[in-house]
VORODREN-380612 format. One record per atom (N, C-alpha, C, CB): residue number from 1; x, y, z; residue in one letter; chain. Coordinates in steps of 0.05 Angstrom, whole numbers, plus 5000, padded with zeros to 4 digits. Glycine has a CB too. Layout:
BEGIN
{NUM {X Y Z} 'A' 'A'},
...
This chain:
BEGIN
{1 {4903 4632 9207} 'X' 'A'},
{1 {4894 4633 9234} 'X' 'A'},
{1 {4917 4625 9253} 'X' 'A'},
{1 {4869 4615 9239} 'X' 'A'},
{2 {4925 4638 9268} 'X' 'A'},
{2 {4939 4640 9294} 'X' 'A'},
{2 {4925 4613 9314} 'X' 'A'},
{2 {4933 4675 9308} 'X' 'A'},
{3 {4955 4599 9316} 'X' 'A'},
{3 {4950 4577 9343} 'X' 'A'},
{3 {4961 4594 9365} 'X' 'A'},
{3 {4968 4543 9343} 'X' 'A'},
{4 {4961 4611 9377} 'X' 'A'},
{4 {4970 4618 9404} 'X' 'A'},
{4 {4958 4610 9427} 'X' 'A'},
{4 {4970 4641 9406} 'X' 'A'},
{5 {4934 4609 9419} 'X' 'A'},
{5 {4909 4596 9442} 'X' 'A'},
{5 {4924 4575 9456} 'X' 'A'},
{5 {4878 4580 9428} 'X' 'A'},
{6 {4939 4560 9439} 'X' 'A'},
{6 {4938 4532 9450} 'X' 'A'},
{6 {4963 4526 9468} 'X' 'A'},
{6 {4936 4510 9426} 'X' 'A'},
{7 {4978 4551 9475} 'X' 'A'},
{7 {4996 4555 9499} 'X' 'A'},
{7 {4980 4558 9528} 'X' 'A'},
{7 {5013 4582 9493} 'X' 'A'},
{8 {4947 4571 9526} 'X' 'A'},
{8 {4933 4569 9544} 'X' 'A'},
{8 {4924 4543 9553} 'X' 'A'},
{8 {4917 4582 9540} 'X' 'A'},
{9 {4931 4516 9545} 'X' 'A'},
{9 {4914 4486 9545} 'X' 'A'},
{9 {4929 4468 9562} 'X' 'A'},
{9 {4913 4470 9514} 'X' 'A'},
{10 {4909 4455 9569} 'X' 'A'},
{10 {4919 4430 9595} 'X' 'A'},
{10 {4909 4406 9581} 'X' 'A'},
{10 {4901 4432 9631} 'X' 'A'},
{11 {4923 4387 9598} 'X' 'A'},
{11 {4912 4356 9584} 'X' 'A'},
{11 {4892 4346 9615} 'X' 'A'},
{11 {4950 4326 9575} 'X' 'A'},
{12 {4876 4345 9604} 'X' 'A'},
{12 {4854 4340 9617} 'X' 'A'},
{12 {4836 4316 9614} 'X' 'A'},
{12 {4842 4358 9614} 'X' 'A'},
{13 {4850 4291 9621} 'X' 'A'},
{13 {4840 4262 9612} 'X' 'A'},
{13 {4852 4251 9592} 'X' 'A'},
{13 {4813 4260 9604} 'X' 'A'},
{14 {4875 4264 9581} 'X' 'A'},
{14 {4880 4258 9543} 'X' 'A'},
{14 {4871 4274 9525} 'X' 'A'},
{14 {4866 4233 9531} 'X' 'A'},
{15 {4862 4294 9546} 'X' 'A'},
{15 {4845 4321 9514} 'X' 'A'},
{15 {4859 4341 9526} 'X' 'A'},
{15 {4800 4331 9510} 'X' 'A'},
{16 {4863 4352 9504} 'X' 'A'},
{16 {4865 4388 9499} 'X' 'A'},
{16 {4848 4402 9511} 'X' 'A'},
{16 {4861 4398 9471} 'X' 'A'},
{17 {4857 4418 9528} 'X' 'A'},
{17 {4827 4432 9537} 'X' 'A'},
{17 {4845 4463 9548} 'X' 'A'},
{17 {4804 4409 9569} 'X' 'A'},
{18 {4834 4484 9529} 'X' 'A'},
{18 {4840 4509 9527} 'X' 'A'},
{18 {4831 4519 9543} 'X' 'A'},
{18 {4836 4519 9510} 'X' 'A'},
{19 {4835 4549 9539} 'X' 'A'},
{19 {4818 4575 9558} 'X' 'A'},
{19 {4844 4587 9579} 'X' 'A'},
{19 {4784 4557 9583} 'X' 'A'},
{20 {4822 4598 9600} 'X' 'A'},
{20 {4833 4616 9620} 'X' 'A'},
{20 {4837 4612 9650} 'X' 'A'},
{20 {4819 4637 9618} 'X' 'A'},
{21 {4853 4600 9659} 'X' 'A'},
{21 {4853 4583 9686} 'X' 'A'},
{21 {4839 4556 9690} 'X' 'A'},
{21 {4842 4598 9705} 'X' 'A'},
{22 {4840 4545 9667} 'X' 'A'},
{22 {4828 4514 9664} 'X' 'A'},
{22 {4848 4503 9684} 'X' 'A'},
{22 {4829 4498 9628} 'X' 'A'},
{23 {4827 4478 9702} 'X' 'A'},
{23 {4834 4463 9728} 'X' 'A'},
{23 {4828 4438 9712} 'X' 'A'},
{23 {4816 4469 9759} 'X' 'A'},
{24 {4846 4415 9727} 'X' 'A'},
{24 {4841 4387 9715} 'X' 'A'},
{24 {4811 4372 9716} 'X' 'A'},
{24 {4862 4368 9730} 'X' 'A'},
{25 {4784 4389 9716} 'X' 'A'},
{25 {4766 4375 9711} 'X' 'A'},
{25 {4745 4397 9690} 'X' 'A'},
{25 {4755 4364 9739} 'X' 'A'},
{26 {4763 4411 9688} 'X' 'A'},
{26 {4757 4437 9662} 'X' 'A'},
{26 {4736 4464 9665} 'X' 'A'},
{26 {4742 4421 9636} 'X' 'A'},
{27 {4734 4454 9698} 'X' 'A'},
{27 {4731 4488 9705} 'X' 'A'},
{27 {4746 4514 9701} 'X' 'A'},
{27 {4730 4490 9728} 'X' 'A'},
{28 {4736 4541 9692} 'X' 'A'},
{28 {4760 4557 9682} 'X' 'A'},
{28 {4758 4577 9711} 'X' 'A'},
{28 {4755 4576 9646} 'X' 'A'},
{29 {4760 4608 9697} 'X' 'A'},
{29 {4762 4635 9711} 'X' 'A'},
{29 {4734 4633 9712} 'X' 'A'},
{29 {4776 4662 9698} 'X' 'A'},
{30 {4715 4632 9689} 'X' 'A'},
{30 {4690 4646 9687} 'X' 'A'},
{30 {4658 4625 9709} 'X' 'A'},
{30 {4686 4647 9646} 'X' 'A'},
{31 {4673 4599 9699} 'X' 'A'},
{31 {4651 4579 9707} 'X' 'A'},
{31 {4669 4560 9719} 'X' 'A'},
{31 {4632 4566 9682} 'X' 'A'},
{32 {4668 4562 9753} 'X' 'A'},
{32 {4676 4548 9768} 'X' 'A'},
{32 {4664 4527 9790} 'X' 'A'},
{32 {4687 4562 9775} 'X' 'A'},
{33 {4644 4528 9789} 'X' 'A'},
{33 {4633 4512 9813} 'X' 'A'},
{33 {4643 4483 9815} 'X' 'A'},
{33 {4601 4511 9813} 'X' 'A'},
{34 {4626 4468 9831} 'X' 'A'},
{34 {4628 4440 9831} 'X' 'A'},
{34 {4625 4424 9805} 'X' 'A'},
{34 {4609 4430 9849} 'X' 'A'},
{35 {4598 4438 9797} 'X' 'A'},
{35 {4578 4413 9776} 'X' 'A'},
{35 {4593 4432 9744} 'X' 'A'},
{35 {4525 4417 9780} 'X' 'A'},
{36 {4611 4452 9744} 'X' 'A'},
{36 {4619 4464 9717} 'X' 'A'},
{36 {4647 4438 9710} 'X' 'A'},
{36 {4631 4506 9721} 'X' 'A'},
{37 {4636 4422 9697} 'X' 'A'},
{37 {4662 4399 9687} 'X' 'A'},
{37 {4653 4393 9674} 'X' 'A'},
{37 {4674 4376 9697} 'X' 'A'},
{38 {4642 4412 9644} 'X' 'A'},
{38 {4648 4393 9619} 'X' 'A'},
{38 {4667 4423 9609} 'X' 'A'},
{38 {4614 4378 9595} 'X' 'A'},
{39 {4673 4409 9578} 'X' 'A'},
{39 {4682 4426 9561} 'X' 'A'},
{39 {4670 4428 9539} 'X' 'A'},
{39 {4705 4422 9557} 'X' 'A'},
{40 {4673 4437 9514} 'X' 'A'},
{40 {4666 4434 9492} 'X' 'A'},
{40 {4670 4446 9476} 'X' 'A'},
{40 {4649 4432 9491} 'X' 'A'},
{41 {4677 4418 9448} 'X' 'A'},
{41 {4704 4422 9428} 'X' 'A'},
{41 {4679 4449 9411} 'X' 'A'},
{41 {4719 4382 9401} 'X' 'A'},
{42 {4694 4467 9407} 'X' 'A'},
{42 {4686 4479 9382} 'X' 'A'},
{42 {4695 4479 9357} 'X' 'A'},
{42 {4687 4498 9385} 'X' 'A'},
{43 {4673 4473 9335} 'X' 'A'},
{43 {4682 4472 9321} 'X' 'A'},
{43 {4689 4486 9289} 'X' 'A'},
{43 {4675 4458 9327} 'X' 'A'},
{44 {4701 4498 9302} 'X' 'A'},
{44 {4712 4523 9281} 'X' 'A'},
{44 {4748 4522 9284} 'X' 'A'},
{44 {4698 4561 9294} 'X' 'A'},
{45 {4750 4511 9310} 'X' 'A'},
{45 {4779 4505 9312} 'X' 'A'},
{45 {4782 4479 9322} 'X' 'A'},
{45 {4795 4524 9331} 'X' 'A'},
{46 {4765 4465 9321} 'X' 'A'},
{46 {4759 4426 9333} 'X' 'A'},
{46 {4784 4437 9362} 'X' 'A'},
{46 {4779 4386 9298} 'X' 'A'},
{47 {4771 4457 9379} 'X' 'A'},
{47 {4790 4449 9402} 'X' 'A'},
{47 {4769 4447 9431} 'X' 'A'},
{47 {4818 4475 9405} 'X' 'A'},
{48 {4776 4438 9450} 'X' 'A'},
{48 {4761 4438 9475} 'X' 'A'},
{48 {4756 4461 9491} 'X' 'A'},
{48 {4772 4422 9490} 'X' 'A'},
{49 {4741 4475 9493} 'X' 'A'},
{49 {4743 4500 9515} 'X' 'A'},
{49 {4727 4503 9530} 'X' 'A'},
{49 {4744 4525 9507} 'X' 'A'},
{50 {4728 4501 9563} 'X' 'A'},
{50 {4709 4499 9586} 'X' 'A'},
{50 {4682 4523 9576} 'X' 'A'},
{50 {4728 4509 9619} 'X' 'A'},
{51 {4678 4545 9562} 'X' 'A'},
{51 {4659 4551 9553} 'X' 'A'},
{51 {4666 4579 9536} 'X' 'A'},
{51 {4640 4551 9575} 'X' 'A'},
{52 {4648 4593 9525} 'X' 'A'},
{52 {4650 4611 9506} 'X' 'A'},
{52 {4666 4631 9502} 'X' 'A'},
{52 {4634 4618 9505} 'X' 'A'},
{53 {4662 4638 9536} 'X' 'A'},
{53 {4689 4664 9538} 'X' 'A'},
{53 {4706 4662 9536} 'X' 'A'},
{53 {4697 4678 9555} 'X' 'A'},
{54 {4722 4624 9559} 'X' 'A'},
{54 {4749 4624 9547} 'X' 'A'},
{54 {4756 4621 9522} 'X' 'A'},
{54 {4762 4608 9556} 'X' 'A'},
{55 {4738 4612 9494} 'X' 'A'},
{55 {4747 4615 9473} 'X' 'A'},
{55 {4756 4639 9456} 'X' 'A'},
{55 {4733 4604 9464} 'X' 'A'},
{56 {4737 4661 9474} 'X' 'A'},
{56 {4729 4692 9455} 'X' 'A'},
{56 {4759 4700 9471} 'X' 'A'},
{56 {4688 4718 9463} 'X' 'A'},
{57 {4763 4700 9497} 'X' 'A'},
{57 {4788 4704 9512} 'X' 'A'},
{57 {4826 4697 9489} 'X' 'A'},
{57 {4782 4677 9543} 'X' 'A'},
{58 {4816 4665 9489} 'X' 'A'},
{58 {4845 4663 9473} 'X' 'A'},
{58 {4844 4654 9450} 'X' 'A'},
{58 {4865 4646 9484} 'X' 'A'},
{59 {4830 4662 9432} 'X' 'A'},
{59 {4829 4659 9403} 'X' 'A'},
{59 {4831 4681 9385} 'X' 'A'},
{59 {4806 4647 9398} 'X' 'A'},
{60 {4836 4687 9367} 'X' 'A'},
{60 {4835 4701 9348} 'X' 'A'},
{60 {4815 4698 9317} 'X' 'A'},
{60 {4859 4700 9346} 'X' 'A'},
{61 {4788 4686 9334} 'X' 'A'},
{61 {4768 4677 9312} 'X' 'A'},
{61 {4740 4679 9327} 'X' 'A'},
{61 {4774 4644 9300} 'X' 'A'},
{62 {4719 4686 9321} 'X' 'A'},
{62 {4694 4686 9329} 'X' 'A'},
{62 {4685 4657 9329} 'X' 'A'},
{62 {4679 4704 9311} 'X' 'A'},
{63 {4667 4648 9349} 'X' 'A'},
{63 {4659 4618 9365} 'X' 'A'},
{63 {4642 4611 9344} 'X' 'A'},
{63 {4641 4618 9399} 'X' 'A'},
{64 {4644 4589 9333} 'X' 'A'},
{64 {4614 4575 9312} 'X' 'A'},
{64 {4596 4555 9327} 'X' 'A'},
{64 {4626 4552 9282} 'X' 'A'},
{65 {4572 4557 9322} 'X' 'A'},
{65 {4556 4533 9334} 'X' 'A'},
{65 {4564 4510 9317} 'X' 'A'},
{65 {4522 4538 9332} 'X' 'A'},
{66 {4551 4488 9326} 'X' 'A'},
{66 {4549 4469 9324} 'X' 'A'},
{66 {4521 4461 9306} 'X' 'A'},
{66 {4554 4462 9347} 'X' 'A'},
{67 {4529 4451 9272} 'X' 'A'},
{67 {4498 4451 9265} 'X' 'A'},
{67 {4486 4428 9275} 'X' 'A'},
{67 {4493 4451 9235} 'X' 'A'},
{68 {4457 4427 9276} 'X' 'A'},
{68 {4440 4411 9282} 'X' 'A'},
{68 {4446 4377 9260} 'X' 'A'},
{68 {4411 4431 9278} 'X' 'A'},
{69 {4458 4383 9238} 'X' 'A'},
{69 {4459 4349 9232} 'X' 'A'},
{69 {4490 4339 9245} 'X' 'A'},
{69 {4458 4341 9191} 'X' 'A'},
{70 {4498 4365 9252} 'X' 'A'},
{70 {4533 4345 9276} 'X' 'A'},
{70 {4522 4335 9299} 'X' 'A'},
{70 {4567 4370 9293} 'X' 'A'},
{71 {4497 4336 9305} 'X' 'A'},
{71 {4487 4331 9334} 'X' 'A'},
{71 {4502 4299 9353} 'X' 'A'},
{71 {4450 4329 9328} 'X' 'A'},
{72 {4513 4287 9325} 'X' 'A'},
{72 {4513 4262 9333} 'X' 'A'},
{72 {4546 4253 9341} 'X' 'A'},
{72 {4500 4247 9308} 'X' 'A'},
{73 {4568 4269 9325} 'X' 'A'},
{73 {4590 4280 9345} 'X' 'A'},
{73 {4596 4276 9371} 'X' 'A'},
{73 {4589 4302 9346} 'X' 'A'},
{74 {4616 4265 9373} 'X' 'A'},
{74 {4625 4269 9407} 'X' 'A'},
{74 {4643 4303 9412} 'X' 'A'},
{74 {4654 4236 9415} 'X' 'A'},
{75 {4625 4316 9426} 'X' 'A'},
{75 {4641 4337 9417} 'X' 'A'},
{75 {4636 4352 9449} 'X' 'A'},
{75 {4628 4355 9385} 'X' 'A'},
{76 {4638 4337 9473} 'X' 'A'},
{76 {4623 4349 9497} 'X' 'A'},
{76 {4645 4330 9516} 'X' 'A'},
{76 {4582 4343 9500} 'X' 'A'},
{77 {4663 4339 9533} 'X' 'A'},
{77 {4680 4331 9551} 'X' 'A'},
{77 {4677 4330 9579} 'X' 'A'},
{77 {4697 4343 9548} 'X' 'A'},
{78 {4665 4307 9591} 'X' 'A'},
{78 {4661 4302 9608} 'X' 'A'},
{78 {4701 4307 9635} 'X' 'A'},
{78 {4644 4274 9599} 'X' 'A'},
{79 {4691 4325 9653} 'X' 'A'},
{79 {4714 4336 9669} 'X' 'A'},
{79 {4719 4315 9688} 'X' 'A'},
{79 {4709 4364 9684} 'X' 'A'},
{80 {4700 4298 9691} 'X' 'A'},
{80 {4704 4287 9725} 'X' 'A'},
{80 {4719 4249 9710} 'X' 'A'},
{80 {4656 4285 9753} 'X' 'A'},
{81 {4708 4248 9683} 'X' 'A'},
{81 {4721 4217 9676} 'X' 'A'},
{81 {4731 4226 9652} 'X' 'A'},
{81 {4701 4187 9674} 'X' 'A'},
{82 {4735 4244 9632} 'X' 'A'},
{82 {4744 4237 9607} 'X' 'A'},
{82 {4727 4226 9580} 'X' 'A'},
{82 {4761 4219 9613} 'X' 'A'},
{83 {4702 4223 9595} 'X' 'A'},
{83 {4682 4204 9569} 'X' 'A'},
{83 {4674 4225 9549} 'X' 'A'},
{83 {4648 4189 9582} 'X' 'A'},
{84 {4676 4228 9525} 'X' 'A'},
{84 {4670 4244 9507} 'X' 'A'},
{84 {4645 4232 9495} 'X' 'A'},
{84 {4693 4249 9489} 'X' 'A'},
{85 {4621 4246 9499} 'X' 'A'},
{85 {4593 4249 9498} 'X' 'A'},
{85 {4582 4262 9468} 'X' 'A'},
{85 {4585 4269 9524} 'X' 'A'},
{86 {4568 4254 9448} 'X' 'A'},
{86 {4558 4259 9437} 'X' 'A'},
{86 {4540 4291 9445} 'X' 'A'},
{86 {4551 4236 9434} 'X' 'A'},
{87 {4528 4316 9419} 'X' 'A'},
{87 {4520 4341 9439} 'X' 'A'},
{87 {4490 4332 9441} 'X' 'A'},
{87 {4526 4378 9427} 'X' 'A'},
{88 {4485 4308 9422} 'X' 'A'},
{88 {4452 4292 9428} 'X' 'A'},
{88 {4455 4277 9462} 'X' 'A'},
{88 {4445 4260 9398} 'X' 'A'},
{89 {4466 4261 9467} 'X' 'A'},
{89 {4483 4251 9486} 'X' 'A'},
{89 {4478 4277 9515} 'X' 'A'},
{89 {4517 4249 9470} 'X' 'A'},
{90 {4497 4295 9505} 'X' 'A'},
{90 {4489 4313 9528} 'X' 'A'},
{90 {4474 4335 9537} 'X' 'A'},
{90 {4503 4319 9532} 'X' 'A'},
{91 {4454 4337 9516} 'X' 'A'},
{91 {4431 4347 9511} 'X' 'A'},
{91 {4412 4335 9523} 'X' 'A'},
{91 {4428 4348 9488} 'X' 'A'},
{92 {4401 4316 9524} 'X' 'A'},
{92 {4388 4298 9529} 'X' 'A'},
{92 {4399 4276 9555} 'X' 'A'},
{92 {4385 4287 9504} 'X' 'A'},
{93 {4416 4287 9565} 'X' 'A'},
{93 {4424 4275 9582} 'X' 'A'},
{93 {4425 4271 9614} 'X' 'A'},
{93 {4436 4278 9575} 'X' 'A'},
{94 {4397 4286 9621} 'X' 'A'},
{94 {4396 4297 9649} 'X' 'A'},
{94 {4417 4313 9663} 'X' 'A'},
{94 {4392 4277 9666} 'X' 'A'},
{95 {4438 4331 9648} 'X' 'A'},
{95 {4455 4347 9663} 'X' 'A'},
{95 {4466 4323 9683} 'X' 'A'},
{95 {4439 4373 9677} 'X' 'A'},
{96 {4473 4299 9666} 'X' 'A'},
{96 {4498 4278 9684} 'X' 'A'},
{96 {4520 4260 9668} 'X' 'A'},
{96 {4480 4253 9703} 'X' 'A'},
{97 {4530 4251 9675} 'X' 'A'},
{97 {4545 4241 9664} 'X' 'A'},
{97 {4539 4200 9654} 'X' 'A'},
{97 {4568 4251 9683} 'X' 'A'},
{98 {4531 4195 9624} 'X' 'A'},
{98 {4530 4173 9632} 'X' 'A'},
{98 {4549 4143 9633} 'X' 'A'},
{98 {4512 4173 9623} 'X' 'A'},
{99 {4574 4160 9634} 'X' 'A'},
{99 {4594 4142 9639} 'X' 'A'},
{99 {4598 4142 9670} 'X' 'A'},
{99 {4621 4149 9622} 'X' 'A'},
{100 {4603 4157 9681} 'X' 'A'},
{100 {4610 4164 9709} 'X' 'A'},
{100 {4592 4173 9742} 'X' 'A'},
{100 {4624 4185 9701} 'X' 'A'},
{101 {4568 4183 9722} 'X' 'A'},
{101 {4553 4205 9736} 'X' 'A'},
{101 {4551 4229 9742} 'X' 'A'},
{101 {4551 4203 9751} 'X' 'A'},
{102 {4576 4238 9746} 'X' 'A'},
{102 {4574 4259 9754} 'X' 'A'},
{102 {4568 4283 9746} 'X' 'A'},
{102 {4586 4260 9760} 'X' 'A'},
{103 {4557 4295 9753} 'X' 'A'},
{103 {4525 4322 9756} 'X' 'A'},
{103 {4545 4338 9735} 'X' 'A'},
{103 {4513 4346 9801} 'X' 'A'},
{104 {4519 4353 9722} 'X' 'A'},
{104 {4539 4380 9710} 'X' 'A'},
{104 {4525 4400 9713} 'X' 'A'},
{104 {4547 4382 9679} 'X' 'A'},
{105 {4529 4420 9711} 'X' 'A'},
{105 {4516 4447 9709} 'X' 'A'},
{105 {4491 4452 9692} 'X' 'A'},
{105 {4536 4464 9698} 'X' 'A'},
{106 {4462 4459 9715} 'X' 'A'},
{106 {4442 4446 9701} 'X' 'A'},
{106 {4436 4474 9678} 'X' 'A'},
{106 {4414 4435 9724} 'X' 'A'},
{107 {4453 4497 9691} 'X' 'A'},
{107 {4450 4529 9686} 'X' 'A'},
{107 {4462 4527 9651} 'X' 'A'},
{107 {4474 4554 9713} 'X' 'A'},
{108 {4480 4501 9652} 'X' 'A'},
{108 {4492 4512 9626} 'X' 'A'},
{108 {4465 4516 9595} 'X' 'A'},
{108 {4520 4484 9616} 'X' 'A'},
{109 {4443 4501 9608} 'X' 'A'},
{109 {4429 4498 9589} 'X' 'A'},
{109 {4424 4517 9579} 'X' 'A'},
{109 {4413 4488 9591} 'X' 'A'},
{110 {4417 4541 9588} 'X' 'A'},
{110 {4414 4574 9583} 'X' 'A'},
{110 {4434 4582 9564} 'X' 'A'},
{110 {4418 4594 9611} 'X' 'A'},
{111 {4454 4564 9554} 'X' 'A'},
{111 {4477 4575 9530} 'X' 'A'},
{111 {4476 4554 9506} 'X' 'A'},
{111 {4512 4577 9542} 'X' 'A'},
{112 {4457 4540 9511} 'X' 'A'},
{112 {4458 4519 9484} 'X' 'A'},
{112 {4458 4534 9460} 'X' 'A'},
{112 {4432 4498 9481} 'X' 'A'},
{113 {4439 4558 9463} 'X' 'A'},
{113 {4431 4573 9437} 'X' 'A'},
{113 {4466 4594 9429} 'X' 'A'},
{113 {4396 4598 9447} 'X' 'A'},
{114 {4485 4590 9449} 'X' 'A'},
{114 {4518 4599 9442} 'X' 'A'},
{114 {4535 4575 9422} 'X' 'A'},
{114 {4538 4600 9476} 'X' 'A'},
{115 {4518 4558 9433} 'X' 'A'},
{115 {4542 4529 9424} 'X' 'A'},
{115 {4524 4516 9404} 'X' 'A'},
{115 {4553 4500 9453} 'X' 'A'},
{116 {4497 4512 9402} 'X' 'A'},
{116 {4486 4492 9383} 'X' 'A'},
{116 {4459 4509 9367} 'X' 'A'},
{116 {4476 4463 9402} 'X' 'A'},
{117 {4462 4497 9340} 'X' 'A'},
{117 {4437 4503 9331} 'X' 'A'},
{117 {4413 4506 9345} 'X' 'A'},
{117 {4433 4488 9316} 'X' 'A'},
């Protein structure tokens, strides 16, 4: 497997965080608003990517979910502080942040079934 992806990546708190016009709170091209600041590591390449496309964008591998017994993983990158969130954690988490607060994208929930069992 080809690392090229990872010429596309910013450091974003101390993390890696891939994709396609990623900004320092890990908004990309595709999902930009205010409340779009998380990321999330996938794990088929354990790397960070603001969401699905930028992975399908600069990878050379098809996206894996996340099975249901990793639930407990910190595997969800908070954009606005750096706190790396469990995907139980941010699942269950009122679409906020509970290190920081700050709001996330309540829309992402409509792609859990992309990223998680």
């Amino acid at each position: 497997m080809s690392h090229a992806y990872l010429k596309n990546c910013i450091d974003v708190h101390g993390h890696k965080v891939c994709g396609v016009e990623v900004d320092n709170q890990t908004r990309c091209k595709h999902y930009n608003s205010d409340v779009d600041i998380i990321a999330i590591r996938s794990p088929c390449c354990n790397t960070y990517f603001p969401c699905y496309q930028c992975h399908n964008e600069v990878t050379d591998h098809p996206l894996t979910r996340w099975n249901k017994n990793r639930f407990d993983e910190k595997a969800i990158l908070c954009g606005a502080c750096g706190q790396q969130l469990t995907i139980h954690e941010y699942m269950t988490g009122n679409s906020k942040c509970p290190a920081c607060n700050a709001s996330f994208n309540e829309g992402c929930k409509t792609h859990y079934h992309i990223y998680f069992e």
